[in-house]
N, C-alpha and C positions, 0 to 999 in steps of 0.2 A: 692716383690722387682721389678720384671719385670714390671706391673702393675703401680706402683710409677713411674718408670724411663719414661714409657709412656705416663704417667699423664704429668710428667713434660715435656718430650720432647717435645709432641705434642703443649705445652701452648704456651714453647719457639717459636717454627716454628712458629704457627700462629702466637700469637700475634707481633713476630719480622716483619711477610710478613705485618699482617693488618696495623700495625703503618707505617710502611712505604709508604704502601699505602695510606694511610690516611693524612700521612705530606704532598706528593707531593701534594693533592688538598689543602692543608694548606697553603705551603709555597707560590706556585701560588698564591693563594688568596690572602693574605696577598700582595705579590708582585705586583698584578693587583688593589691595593685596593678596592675588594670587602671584606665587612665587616663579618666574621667569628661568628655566636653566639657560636656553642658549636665546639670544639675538642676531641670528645670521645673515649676512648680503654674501649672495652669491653661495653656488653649490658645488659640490666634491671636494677636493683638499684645500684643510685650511692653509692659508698662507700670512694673517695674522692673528692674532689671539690676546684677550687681555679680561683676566677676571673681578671684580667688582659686584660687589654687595649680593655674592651668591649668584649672581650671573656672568655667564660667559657671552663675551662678544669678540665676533668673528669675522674675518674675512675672506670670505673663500675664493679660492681660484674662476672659477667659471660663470661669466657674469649674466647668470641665466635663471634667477630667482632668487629663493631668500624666506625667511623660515621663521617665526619667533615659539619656540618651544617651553610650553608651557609644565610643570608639575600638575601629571593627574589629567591632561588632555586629550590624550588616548588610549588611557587602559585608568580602571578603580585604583585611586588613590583616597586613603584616609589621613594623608600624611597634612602637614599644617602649612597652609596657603595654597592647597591642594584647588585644582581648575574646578575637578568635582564637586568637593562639598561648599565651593562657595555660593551664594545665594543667585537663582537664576536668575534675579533682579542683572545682579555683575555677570554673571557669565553672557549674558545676552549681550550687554554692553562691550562686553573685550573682544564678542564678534563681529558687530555692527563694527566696531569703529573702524577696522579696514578699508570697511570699502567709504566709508562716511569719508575718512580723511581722503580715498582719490575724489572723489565727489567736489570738498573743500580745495584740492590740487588745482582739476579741472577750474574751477571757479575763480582762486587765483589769478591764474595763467588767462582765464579771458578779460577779467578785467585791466591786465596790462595788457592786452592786445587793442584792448575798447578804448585803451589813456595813450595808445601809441596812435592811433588815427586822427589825423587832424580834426574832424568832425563826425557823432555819432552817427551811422546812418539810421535811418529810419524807414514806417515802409510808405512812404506818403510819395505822391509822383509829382517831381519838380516841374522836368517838360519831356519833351518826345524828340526823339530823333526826327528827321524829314522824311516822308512817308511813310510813317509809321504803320504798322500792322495793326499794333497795339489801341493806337485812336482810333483810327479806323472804326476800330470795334467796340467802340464805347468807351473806352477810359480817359480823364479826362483831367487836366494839372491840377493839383490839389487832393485829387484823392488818396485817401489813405485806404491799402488793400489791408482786409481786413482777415477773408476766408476765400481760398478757391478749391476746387472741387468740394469741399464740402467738410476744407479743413482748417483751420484754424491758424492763422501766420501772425507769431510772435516778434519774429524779428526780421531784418530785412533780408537775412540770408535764407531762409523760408522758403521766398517765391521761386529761388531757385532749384533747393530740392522736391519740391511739390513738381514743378513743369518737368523735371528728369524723370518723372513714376508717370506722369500721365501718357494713355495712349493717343495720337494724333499731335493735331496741334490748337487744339481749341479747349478750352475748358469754361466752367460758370467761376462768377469773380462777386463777392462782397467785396464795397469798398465803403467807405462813412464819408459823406460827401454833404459838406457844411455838417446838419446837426441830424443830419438821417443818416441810414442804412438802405445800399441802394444795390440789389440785384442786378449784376450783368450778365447776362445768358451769352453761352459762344464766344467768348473772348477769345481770337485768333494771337496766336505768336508764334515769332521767329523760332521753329525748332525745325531740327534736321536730325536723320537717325542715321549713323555710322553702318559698318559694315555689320560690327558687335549686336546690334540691335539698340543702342545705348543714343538717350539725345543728348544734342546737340544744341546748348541755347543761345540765344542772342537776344538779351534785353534788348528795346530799343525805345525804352525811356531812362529818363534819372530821377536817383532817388534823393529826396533830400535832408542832407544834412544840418545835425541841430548844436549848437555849439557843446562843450567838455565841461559840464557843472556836476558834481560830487548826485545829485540825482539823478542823472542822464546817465552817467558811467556805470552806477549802478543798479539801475533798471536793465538798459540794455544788457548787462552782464549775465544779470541773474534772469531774464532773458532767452538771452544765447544759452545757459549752462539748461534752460529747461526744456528749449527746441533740441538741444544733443540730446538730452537724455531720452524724450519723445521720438527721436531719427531710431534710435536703436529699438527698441521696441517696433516701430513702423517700419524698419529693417524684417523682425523676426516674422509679424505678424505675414510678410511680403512675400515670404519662403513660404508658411504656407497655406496661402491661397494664391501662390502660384504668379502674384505680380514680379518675383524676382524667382532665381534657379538658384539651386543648392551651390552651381558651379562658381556661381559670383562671389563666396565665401574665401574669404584670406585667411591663413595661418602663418604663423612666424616667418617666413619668407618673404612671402607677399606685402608683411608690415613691415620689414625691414626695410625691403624696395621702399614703398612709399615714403618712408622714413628718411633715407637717402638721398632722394628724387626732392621731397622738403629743403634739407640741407642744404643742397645745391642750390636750390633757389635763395633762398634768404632765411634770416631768425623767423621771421615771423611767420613762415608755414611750417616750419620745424613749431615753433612754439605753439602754433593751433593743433598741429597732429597729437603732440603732447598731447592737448587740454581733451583730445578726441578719444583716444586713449586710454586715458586716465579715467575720465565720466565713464567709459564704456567700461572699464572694468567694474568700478564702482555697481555700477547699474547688475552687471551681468553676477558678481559674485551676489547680489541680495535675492536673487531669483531663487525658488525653493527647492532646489535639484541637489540630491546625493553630488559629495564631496564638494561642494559648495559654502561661502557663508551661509547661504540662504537657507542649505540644508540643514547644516547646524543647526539656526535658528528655528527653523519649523518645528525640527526635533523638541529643542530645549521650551517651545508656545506649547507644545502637545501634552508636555510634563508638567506643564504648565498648568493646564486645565483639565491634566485629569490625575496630578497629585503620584502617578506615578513614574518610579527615574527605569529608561531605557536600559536593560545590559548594555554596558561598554560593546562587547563581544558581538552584540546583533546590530548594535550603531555603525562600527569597525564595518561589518559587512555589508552595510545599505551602503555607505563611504565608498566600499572597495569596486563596488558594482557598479556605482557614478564614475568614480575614477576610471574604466575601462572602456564603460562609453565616452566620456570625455577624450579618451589619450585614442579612443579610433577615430571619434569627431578630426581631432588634429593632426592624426596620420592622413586621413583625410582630403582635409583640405592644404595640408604642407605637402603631398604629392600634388595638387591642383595647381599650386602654387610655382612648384617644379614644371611642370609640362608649359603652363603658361610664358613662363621664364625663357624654356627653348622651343618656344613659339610650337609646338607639339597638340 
């Protein structure tokens, strides 16, 4: 049964992020009149098919990406609604919009996470556990944490991936306390490190919540959507300088798992893994890396300002070259992901 629920889960997630992705350069398309041949979910044999207004939409067997195949996308086309000759004003826009609409996904999806909770949280400290560490150390009810180590906490789930990066158990704490900003030096908390090297936290204050008003839902939201996008970057930056290991990297396995592991628990961490996901693609496809959106794009600013258009044929090859580090990045980290699995 577990197995099943995973099967399924994992199809839903992706195939909900890839379609998404996939509409945004569609609906651009469409709206720039560049002319659309195929619209595809899902890769290798099709298994349905249906054509319409010069496009073909498809269903493919294998629910493992998905395609929108443009006229003129990757090779010189003169032809009419052609990718190439339309204005790079649109052609930039039918790339962006990919990852723009998981971005819009992501954001969705937290803010029906944010209207499912009885009470926004926030990062202001209601009260303390009994013998707290935490007061101990200076902090003190009312405070609202504002920055610790020297970073910036948007939203309540913040102070938790911040104390997971830092080493020990102490760190410096901004919090705004009445109408100042007040430095705490050495703020001691509950962490404990695993065998992994990995902590271990235990709040042992509360935070408090602020009632469900159409301003709170989406603040918080939009929020959360900008602390994820800031994690992944503070992800990348962590590889390398060495706060986190290459080893720590998941590839389609390892999200599956997780994805699974969600399911089984309830909607609601399936539905944040989603929103996790989803931002993270977003984010990662706009970064300026060969076979990338972001590659694209750089491409298409470069022609931009200097008036002159790329060979197809020399684009095709910076493409193919990304593409190959990419597919070792993930051979990679999906053997990582294996050995992990059988505990190896």
């Amino acid at each position: 049964m577990s197995i099943l629920i995973t099967i399924i889960a994992s199809i839903f997630v992706f195939g909900l992020i890839i379609f998404i992705h996939e509409l945004g350069h569609f609906l651009a398309a469409k709206f720039s009149g560049i002319k659309v041949i195929e619209f595809a979910i899902g890769m290798g044999p099709v298994v349905f098919r249906r054509i319409k207004n010069e496009t073909k939409y498809t269903l493919r067997l294998l629910p493992i990406g998905g395609f929108c195949s443009m006229e003129g996308e990757d090779a010189e086309s003169n032809a009419e609604g052609s990718f190439t000759t339309a204005p790079i004003s649109n052609r930039l826009m039918v790339i962006l919009a990919g990852a723009v609409m998981n971005l819009l996904l992501g954001f969705i999806v937290i803010i029906g996470l944010t209207l499912s909770a009885e009470l926004v949280p926030t990062r202001t400290i209601h009260s303390f556990e009994q013998n707290s560490v935490t007061e101990a150390s200076g902090l003190k009810p009312g405070d609202t944490i504002v920055a610790m180590n020297g970073r910036n906490m948007y939203v309540s789930s913040d102070i938790i991936y911040e104390l997971a990066r830092i080493k020990g158990r102490t760190t410096d704490v901004v919090v705004e306390r009445g109408k100042e900003k007040i430095l705490v030096n050495d703020v001691e908390f509950d962490i404990t490190q695993n065998s992994d090297g990995v902590n271990e936290i235990n709040l042992d204050f509360y935070r408090l919540g602020v009632p469900k008003t159409f301003g709170n839902v989406l603040k918080e939201s939009g929020l959360w959507t900008v602390s994820i996008t800031r994690l992944i970057f503070v992800s990348i930056v962590d590889l390398f300088t060495g706060n986190a290991v290459i080893n720590q990297l998941s590839g389609p396995v390892g999200i599956i798992g997780v994805i699974g592991q969600a399911a089984m628990v309830d909607f609601y961490s399936l539905f944040y893994i989603l929103a996790i996901i989803s931002i993270n693609l977003g984010v990662m496809n706009m970064l300026p890396l060969p076979a990338l959106d972001g590659g694209r794009m750089m491409i298409l600013i470069i022609e931009l300002i200097t008036r002159k258009h790329l060979n197809p044929k020399y684009e095709g090859y910076i493409h193919a070259a990304g593409f190959i580090l990419l597919i070792t990045l993930m051979l990679f980290v999906t053997y990582n992901d294996i050995t992990k699995l059988f505990g190896r």
